[in-house]
GUPA-169139 format. One record per residue (C-alpha): residue in three letters; x, y, z. Coordinates in steps of 0.02 Angstrom, whole numbers, plus 50000, padded with zeros to 5 digits. Each point is the difference from the previous one (the first is absolute). Layout:
# GUPA-169139
ALAXYZ...
This chain:
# GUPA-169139
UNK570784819342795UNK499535010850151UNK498785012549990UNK499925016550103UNK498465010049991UNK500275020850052UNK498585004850052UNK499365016550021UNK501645008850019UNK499495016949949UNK500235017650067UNK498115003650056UNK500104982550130UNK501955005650026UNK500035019350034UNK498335008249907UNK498254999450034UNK499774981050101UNK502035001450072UNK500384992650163UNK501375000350088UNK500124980050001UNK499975002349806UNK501415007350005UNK500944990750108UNK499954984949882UNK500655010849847UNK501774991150031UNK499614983450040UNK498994998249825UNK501365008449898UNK501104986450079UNK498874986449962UNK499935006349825UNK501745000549977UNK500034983550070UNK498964991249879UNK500605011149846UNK501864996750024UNK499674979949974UNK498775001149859UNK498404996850053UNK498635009449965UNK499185018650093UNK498365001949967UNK499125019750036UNK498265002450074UNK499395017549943UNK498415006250092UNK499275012449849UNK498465010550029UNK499105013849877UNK499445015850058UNK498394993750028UNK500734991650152UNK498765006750141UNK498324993849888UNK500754980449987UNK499374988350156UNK501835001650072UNK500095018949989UNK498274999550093UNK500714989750143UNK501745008849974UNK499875018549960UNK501715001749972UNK500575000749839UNK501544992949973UNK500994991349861UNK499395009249850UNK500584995649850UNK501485009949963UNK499955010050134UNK501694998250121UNK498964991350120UNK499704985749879UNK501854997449968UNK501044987850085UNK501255005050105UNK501714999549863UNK501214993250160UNK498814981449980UNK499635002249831UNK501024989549863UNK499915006749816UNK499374986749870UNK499144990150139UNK498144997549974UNK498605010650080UNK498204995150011UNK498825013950039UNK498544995750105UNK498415008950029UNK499554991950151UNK500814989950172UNK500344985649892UNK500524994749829UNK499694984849889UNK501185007949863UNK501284997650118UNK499604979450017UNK499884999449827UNK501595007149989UNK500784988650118UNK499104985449894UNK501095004649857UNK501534996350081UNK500894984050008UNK500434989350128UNK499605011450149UNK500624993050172UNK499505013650103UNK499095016649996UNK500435013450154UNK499155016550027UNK500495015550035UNK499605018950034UNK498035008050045UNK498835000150098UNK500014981750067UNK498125000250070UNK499695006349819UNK500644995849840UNK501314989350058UNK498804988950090UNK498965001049867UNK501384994549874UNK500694986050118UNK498274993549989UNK499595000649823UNK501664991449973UNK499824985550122UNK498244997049930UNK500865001649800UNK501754987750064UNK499574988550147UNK501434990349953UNK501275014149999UNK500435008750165UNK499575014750046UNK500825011250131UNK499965018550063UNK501645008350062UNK499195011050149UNK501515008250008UNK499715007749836UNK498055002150021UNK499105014350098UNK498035001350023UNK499165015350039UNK499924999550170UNK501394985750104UNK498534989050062UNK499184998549832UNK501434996049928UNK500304986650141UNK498204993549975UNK500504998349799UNK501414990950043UNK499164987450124UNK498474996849854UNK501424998449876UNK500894988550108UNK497984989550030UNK500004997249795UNK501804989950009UNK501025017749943UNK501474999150074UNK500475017050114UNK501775004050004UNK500835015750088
């Protein structure tokens, strides 16, 4: 079974309050990629960045005053052109997510895990590198076709650590 983890893919790192214009440029590639994996069976996995509305009091608010991805809010929801009904979705409250590995862990016989989707110096490199740390054994890769960071050199310089820890960069 392969794994592909979405990460990220909602409207406020797409087109609300943290869009870029890179963002959404990869909008097609992950649907694509989605598709890809879906139509053969193996399994889409959802990264959900969820805040509360005490956002700007939390350590990341402090160092981000933005708020963004509030639960509920339109913001928080990902984007319905990537998103495939009945797969899972784990909601994180920070970059990373050890629900997510833990997910992964329940699966059998995992030959690969790929990720996908936002920001790349963020939550996907933060991700990548819980994962690799979880699954030595298992490769790991990042599509950076289907990955944007927040600015195009940071998401280069997450690519090039990602690539330092034996994750495989694909574009």
């Amino acid at each position: 079974m392969k794994v592909l983890v979405v990460v990220d893919m909602q409207h406020d790192f797409v087109d609300g309050a943290l869009g870029t214009s890179e963002a959404k440029q990869i909008v097609e590639n992950v649907k694509k990629k989605v598709e890809l994996y879906w139509s053969v069976g193996d399994k889409v996995i959802y990264t959900q960045d969820t805040h509360a509305t005490n956002y700007l009091q939390t350590q990341e608010g402090r160092n981000l005053p933005v708020e963004h991805c509030l639960k509920n809010s339109w913001g928080w929801e990902i984007l319905s052109e990537v998103y495939k009904t009945g797969a899972p979705v784990v909601e994180k409250k920070g970059f990373g997510s050890l629900e997510l590995s833990d997910m992964i862990a329940g699966i059998e016989e995992v030959e690969s895990i790929e990720l996908v989707g936002l920001c790349t110096d963020i939550c996907v490199i933060s991700n990548a590198m819980i994962l690799k740390s979880r699954f030595p054994e298992i490769p790991i890769s990042v599509d950076a076709s289907c990955c944007a960071g927040v600015t195009p050199e940071s998401h280069t310089n997450a690519l090039r650590a990602m690539q330092m820890c034996q994750i495989q960069v694909m574009s």
